[in-house]
C-alpha positions in Angstrom: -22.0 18.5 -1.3 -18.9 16.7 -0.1 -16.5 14.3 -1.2 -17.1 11.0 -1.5 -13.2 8.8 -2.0 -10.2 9.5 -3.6 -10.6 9.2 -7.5 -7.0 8.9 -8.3 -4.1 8.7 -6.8 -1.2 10.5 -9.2 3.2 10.7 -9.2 5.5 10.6 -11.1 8.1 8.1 -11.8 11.0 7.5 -14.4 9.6 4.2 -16.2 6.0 4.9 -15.9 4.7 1.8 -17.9 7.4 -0.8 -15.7 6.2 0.9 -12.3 2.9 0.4 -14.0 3.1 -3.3 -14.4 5.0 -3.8 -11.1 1.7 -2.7 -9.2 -0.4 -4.6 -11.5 1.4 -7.8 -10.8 2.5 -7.5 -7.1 -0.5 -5.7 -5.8 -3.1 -6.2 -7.9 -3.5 -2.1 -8.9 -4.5 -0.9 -11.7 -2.8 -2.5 -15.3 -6.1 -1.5 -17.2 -7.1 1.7 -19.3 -5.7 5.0 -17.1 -4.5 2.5 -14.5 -8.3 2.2 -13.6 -8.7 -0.1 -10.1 -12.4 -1.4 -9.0 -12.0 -1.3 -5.0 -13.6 -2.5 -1.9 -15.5 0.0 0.1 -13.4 0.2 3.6 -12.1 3.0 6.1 -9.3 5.2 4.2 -7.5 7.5 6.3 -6.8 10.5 5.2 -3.9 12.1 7.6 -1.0 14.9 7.2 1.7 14.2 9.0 4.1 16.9 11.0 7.6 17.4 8.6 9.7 15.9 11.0 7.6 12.6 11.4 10.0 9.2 11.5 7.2 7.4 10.3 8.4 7.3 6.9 11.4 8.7 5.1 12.2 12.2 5.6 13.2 12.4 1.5 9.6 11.3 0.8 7.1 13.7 1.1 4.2 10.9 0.8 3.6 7.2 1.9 0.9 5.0 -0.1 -0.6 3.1 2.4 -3.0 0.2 1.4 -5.9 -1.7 2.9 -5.1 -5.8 1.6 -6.9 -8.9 3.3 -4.9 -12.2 3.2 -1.6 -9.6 4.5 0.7 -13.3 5.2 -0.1 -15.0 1.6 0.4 -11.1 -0.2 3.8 -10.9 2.0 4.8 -14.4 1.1 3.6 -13.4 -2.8 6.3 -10.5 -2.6 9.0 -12.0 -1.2 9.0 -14.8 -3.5 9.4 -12.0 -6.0 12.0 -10.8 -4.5 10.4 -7.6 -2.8 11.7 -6.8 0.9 9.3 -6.8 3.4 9.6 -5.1 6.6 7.3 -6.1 9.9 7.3 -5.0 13.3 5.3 -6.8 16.3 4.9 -3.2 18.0 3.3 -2.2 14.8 0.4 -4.0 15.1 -2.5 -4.2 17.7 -6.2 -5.5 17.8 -7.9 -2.1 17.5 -5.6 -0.6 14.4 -4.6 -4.1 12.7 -1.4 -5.8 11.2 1.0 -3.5 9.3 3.8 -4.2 6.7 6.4 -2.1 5.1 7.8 -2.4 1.4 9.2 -0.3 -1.3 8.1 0.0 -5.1 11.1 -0.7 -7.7 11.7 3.2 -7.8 11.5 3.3 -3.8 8.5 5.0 -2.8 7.6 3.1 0.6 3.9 1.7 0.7 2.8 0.6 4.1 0.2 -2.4 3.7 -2.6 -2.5 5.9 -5.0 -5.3 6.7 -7.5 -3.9 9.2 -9.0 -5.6 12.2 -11.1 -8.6 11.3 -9.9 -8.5 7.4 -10.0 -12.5 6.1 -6.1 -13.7 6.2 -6.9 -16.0 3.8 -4.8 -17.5 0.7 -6.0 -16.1 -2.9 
């Protein structure tokens, strides 16, 4: 036996249903019965980082990081809606992929991912 994915992915947050709805719209995540989500199949990495990483915030114990296609039309998507985007050339390289940065309204940091080869084309 061995696993086969992550079935869920659980936190908590103060306005549950808003945060909720905020995923659904800007990413696409969930909005159904028990926030249920049909994805791809892909590579998800599964990685502990050391305490004192700088990768991410040292207040937040956990980064959401998530595999998108199309990266520039979902970037342009949530800045129209007003969602700061963060990029970094040095981030970004043919083996690993392009890399964005953003927060969720309650400010947990979710790094977007769109692996090497992934379509960048518009919805």
């Amino acid at each position: 036996m061995t696993v086969t994915g992550i079935g869920g992915f659980f936190f908590r947050a103060r306005d549950p249903q808003a945060l909720g709805r905020w995923y659904a719209e800007q990413l696409g995540i969930g909005g159904g019965d028990y926030g249920l989500w049909q994805q791809e199949a892909g590579d998800t990495v599964f990685a502990p980082f050391p305490q004192d990483t700088d990768y991410f915030a040292a207040e937040r114990g956990w980064m959401l990081n998530l595999r998108v296609d199309g990266l520039d039309a979902l970037l342009d998507r949530l800045r129209a809606a007003g969602t700061t985007v963060l990029t970094d050339p040095s981030w970004d390289t043919p083996e690993t992929g392009r890399f964005a940065r953003i927060h969720d309204p309650e400010g947990n940091p979710i790094e977007l991912w769109e692996p090497p080869g992934a379509a960048d084309a518009p919805d």
